[in-house]
RODRENDO-37460 format. One record per residue (C-alpha): residue in one letter; x, y, z. Coordinates in pm, whole numbers, padded with zeros to 5 digits, always signed. Last residue first. Layout:
<nodes>
aXYZ
...
</nodes>
This chain:
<nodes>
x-06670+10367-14144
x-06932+10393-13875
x-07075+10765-13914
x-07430+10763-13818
x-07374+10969-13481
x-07668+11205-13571
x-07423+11476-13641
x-07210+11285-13842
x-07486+11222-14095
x-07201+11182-14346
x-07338+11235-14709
x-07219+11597-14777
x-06942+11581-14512
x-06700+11427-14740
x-06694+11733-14977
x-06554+11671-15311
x-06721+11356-15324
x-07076+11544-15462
x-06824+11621-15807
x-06845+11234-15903
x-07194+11223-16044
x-07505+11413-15943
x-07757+11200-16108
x-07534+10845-16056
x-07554+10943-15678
x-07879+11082-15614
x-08025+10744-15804
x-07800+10533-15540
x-07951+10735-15236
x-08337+10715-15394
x-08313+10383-15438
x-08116+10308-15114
x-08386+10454-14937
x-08395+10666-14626
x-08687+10778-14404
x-08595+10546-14166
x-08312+10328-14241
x-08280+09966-14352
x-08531+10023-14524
x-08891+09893-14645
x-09133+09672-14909
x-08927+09353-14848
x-08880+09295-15220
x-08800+09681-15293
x-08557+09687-14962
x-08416+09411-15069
x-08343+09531-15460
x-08212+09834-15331
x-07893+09624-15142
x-07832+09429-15440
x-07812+09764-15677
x-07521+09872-15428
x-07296+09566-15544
x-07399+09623-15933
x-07297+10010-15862
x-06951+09932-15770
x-06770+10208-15722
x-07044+10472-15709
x-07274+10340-15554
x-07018+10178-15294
x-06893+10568-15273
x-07211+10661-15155
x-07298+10384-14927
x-06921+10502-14787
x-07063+10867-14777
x-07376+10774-14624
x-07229+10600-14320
x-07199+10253-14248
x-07441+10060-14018
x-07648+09972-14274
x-07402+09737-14408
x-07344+09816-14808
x-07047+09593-14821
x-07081+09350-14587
x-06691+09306-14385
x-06456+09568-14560
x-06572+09819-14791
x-06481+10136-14621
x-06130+09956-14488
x-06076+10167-14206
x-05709+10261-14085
x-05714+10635-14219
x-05867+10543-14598
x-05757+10186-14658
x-05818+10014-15001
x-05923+09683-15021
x-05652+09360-15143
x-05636+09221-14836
x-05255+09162-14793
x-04973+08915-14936
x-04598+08946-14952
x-04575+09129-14563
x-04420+09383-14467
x-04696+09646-14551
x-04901+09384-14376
x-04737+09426-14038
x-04716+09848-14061
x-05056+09850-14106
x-05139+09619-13793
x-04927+09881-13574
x-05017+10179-13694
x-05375+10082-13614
x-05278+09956-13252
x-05187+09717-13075
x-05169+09790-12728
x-05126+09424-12583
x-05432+09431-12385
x-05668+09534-12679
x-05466+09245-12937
x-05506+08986-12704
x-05865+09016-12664
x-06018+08733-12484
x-06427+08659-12454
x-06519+08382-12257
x-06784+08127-12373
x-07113+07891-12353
x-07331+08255-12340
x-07486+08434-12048
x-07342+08809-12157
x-06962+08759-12296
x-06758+09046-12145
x-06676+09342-12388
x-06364+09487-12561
x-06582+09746-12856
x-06461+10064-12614
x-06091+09908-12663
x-06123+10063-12995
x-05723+10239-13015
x-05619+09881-12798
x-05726+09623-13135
x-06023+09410-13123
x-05918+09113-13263
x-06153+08850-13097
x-06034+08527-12943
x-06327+08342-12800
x-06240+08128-12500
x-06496+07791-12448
x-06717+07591-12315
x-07008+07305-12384
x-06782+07171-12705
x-06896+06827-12877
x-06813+06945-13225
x-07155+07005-13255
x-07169+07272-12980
x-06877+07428-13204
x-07117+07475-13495
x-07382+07559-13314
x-07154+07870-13174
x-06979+07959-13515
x-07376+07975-13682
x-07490+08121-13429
x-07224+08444-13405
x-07194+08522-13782
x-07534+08511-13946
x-07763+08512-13670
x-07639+08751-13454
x-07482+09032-13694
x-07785+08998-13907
x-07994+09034-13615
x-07885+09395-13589
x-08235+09545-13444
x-08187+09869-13365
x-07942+10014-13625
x-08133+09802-13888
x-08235+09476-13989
x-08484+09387-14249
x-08785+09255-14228
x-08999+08874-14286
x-08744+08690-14037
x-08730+08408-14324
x-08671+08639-14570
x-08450+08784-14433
x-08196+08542-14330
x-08249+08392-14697
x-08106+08727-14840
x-07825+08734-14563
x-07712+08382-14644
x-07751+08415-15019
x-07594+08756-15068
x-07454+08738-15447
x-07075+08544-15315
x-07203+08238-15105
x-06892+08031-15053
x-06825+07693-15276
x-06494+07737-15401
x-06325+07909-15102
x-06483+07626-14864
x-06832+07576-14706
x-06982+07396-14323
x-07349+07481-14339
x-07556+07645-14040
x-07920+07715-13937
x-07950+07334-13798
x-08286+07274-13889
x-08266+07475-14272
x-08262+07831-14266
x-07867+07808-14391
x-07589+08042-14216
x-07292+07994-14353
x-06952+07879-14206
x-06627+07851-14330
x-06376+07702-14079
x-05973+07812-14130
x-05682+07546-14113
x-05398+07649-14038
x-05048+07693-14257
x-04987+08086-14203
x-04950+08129-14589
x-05207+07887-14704
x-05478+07951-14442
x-05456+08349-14511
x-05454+08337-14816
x-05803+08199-14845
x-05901+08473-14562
x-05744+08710-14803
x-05910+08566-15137
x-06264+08578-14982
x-06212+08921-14791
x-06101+09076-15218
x-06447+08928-15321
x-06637+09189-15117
x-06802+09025-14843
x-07182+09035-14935
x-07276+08681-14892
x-07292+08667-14506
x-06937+08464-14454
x-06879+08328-14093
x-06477+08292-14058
x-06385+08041-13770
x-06047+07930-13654
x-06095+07620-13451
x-05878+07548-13171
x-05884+07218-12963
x-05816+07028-13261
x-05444+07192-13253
x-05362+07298-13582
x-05304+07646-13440
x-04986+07501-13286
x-04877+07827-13114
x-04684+08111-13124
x-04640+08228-13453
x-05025+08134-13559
x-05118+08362-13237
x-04903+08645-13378
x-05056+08591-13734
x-05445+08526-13643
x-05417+08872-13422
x-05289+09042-13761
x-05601+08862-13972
x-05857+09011-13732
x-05721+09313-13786
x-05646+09287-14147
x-06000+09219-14160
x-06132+08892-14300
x-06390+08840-13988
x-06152+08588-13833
x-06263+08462-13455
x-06029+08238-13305
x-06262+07974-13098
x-06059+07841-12770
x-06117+07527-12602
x-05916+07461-12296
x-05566+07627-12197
x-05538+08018-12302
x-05329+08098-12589
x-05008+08205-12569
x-04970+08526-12769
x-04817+08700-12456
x-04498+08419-12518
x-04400+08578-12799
x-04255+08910-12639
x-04240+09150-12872
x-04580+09292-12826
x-04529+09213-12441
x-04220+09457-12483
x-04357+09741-12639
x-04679+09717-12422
x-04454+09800-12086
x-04247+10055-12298
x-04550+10235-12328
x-04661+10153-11968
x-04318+10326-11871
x-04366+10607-12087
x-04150+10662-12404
</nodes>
């Protein structure tokens, strides 16, 4: 082992590098196992119940149903209290929700639409903005907070995605990047562990994680959604019919979801048939 490799070794063993900062700090929790590994090591060292942190998980309506039940899990096992958040196209854009009441058919995103009158896409990812980083931010403004660190869990093997806050109320921290966690090292945590997120892995991505049918995933997951869970895909179509467009030029989810159940399972014996890798649409 290298000296900087043993340097990382011991500040992931070391407790005390999972101190969080002084001040107000927002932990961000998409419902990854990511995400969910940086929420354990901080839990571990520190009083997450702490009014000064506020763990924060902004649901769009098309999590899977699995990412509901983990993030619930989540706050039971580790004892903290996690924030659900909505988006809402009301006055103040956001709504405060639990397990029991969270949007599971698309709500949030559909309404987000709607409202904007088109759909996002690899250009203009509003959907990101408006339904997971506003509503946490207005939320915390209304808590009385002007500043603040914002704990994401981007791990060291994606350090690329590790990026300064641009003219916003907060800092940006990633514990998990400078550590040197990496994707052996979060799957090797929940394998120990009695609960996990209950998607399958395929090399350290979860295919279905986060929105189901994002845009920003490649063909062959879309594919496999189709496949797998055809109702889930069907939602997707159904907003492009309504808003009379795609979420990708030249590309319909009618006419990828009809390819799919026409051709049937033999297309997923090659993985490059769907994935535009060329065109650098591969995302997961």
């Amino acid at each position: 082992m290298s000296d900087w490799q043993s340097c990382l070794a011991k500040l992931r063993d070391d407790p005390a590098f999972w101190s969080i900062p002084s001040g107000p700090l927002q932990i961000c929790l998409s419902g990854g196992r990511s995400s969910a590994y940086m929420l354990a090591q901080l839990a571990a060292a520190n009083d997450l119940t702490d009014p000064r942190v506020q763990i924060i998980f902004t649901n769009t309506g098309r999590e899977m149903p699995e990412t509901l039940e983990f993030v619930r899990d989540l706050g039971a096992h580790f004892g903290v209290p996690i924030v659900w958040l909505e988006y809402r196209p009301g006055a103040e854009q956001w709504e405060q929700v639990d397990f029991a009441t969270a949007s599971r058919e698309g709500e949030p995103f559909a309404d987000l639409v709607r409202k904007k009158k088109y759909l996002p896409n690899a250009v203009a990812r509003f959907c990101t903005a408006d339904l997971k980083v506003r509503p946490a931010k207005r939320y915390l403004v209304s808590l009385g907070w002007s500043r603040w660190t914002n704990a994401l869990g981007i791990r060291a093997d994606e350090a690329h995605r590790a990026k300064p806050a641009k003219k916003e109320r907060w800092e940006n921290w990633y514990p998990m990047a400078v550590a040197g966690t990496r994707k052996a090292d979060v799957a090797r945590f929940w394998a120990d562990m009695p609960f996990d997120l209950r998607l399958q892995a395929y090399q350290g991505k979860t295919p279905y994680g986060n929105c189901d049918g994002c845009f920003l995933k490649s063909e062959a997951t879309l594919a496999g959604l189709a496949r797998d869970f055809p109702d889930r895909a069907q939602w997707w179509q159904d907003l492009e019919t309504e808003m009379g467009a795609t979420f990708h030029k030249d590309k319909s989810r009618a006419d990828l979801n009809n390819f799919v159940q026409q051709q049937g399972d033999w297309l997923f014996d090659d993985e490059a048939l769907f994935c535009q890798a060329d065109g650098g649409e591969c995302h997961g």
